[in-house]
C-alpha positions as CSV (number, residue, x, y, z in Angstrom):
1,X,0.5,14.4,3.7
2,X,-1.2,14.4,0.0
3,X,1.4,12.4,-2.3
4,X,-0.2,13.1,-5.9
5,X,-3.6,10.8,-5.7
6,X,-2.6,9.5,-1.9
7,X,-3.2,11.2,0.9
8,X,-0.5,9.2,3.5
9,X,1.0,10.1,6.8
10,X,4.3,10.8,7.2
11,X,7.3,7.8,7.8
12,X,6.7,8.1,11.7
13,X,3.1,6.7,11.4
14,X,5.0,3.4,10.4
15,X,7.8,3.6,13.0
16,X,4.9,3.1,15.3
17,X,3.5,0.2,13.8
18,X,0.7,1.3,12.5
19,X,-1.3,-0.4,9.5
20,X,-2.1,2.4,6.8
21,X,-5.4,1.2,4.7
22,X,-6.9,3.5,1.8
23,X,-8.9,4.0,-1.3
24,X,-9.3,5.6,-4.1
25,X,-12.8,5.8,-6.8
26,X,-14.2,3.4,-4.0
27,X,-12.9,-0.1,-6.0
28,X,-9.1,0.8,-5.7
29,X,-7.9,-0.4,-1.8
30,X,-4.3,-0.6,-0.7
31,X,-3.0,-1.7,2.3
32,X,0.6,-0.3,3.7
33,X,2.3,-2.7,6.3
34,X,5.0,-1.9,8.7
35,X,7.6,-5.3,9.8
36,X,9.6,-4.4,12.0
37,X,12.7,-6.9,13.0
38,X,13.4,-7.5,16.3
39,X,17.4,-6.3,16.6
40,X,18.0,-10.5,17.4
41,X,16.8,-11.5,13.9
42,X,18.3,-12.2,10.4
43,X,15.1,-10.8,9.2
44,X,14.7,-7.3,7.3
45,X,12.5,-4.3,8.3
46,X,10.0,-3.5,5.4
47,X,7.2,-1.6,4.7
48,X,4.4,-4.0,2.7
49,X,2.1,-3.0,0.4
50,X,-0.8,-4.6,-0.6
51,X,-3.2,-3.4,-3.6
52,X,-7.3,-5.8,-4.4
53,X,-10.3,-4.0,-6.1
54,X,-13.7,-4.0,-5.2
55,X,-15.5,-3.0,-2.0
56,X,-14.6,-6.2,0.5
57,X,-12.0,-4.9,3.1
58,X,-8.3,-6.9,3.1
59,X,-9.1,-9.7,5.1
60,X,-12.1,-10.5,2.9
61,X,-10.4,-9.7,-0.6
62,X,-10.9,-12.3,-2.9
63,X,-7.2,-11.6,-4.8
64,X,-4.8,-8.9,-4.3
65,X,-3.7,-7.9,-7.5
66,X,-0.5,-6.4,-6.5
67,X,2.2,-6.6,-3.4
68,X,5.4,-4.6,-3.0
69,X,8.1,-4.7,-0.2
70,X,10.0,-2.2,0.2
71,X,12.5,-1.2,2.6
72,X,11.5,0.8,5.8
73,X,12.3,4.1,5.7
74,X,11.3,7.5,4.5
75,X,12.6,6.2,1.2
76,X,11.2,3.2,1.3
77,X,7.8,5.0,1.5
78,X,8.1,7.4,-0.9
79,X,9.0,3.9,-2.9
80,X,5.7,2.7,-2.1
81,X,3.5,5.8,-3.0
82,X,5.4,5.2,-6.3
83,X,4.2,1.8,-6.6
84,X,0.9,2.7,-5.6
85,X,0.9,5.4,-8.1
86,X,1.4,2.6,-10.8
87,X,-0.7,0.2,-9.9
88,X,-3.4,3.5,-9.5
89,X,-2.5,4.4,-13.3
90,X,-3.3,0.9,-14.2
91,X,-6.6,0.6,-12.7
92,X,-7.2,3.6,-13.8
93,X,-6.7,2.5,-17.7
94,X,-8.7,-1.1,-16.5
95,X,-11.3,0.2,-14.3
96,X,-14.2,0.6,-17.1
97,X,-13.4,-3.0,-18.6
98,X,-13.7,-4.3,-14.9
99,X,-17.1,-2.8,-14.7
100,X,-15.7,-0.1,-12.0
């Protein structure tokens, strides 16, 4: 479903426990993380969001620049797509001083 700049699937997607990866003007990469507690544990279910720039992939990012938690749910989505939506802004403002 198109969100403003990002173009996410719905809350469901995460249920599953899928990992939601994306990018916008090719230097702008986020990463959306399902944790899921087991029903045993003292932790919290969250959905984690990750932002780096350039063109490495996550697991070769030199620094992320940003990272959110927020909780999982539809809210907690729509949360992150408001995160993402600043941090997007930012670079946005940044991107020419970066060389982007």
């Amino acid at each position: 479903m198109l969100h403003g700049y990002f173009d996410l699937p719905t809350f469901y997607f995460f249920d599953e426990k899928n990992i939601w990866t994306g990018s916008l003007y090719n230097n702008f990469n986020y990463r959306i993380t399902p944790k899921k507690a087991k029903k045993d544990s003292d932790e919290k279910s969250e959905l984690k969001v990750a932002v780096w720039y350039g063109k490495k992939c996550f697991d070769t990012a030199e620094e992320l620049v940003a990272q959110y938690s927020e909780e999982f749910s539809p809210e907690g989505l729509e949360a992150c797509i408001e995160d993402l939506t600043k941090e997007f802004e930012h670079f946005k403002e940044i991107r020419k001083e970066l060389g982007y």
